[in-house]
C-alpha positions in Angstrom: 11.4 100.9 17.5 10.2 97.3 15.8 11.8 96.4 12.5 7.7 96.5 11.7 7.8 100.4 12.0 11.2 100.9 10.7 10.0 99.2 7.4 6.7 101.5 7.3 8.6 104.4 7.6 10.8 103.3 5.1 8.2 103.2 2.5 6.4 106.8 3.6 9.8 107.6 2.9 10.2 106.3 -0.5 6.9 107.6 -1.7 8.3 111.1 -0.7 11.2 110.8 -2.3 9.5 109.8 -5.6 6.8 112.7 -5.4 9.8 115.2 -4.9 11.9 114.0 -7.3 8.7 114.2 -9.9 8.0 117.9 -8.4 11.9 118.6 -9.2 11.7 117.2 -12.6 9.0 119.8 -13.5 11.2 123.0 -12.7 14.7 121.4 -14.0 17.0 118.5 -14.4 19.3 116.2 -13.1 22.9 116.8 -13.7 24.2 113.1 -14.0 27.7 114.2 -13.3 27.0 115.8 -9.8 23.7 114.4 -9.1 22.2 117.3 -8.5 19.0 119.6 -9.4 19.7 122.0 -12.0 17.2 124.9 -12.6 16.0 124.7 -16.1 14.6 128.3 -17.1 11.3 128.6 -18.8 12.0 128.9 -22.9 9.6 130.9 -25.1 11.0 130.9 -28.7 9.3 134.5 -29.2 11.5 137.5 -29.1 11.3 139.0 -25.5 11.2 142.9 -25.0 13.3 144.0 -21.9 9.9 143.5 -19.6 9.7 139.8 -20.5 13.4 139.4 -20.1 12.6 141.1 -16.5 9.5 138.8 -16.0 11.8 135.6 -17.5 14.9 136.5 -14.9 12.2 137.0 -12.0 10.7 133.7 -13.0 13.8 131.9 -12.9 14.7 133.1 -9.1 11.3 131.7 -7.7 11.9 128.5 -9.7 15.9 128.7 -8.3 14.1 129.0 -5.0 11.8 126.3 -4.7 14.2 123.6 -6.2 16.3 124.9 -3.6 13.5 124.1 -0.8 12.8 120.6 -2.3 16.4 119.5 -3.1 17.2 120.4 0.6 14.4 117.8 1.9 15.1 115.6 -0.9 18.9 114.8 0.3 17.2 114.5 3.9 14.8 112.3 2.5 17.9 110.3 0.6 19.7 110.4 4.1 17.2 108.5 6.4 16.5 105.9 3.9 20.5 105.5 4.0 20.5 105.9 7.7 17.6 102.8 7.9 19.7 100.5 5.4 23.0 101.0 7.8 21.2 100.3 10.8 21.4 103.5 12.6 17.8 105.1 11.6 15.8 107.2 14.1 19.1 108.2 16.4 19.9 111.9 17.4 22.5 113.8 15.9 23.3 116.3 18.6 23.1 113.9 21.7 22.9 110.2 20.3 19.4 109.1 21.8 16.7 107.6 20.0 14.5 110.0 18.4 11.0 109.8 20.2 8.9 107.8 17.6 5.8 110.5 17.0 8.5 113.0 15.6 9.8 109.8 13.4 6.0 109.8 12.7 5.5 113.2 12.0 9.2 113.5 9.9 10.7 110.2 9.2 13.1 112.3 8.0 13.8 114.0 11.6 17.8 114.4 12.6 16.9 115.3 15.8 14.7 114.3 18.7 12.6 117.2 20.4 15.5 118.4 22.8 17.4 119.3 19.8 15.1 120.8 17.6 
């Protein structure tokens, strides 16, 4: 794959990574001792009866959930930009071939080639 491509990839890459971290943002925060997502719940200052407590802890779950989802292709995200910058970008993890270059196109953020999937 040309260095042209690499680069290109790179930057599909770092738009991702922005657009998640933005999506994260809006369900919690960023604990700056771990660096990871924390759920946030949703506050309403309003006294809650036991169905909004349910509604509030049912709430939180599908929130818990979804960070969950874009945390997880966040840090894959995180790891192909890291795997570009060492010099070892768009290589297999099971059997240490290059990755074919549509799945790099499809998911710059592919571990795998199509064998391996």
């Amino acid at each position: 794959m040309t260095t042209e491509k690499i680069n290109e990839l790179k930057i599909k890459l770092e738009e991702e990574k922005a657009l998640l971290e933005k999506e994260l943002s809006g369900f919690g925060k960023r604990n700056t001792e771990t660096g990871d997502w924390e759920t946030v719940p949703n506050t309403d200052t309003k006294e809650a009866d036991s169905i909004d407590e349910a509604d509030r802890d049912e709430d939180f779950e599908e929130r818990a959930g979804k960070m969950e989802a874009l945390e997880g292709r966040l840090l894959d995200i995180v790891s192909a930009i890291q795997k570009i910058d060492n010099g070892n970008f768009g290589i297999c993890e099971v059997c240490e071939q290059e990755i074919e270059e549509d799945r790099l196109e499809a998911n710059p953020s592919s571990k795998t080639c199509q064998a391996h999937m």
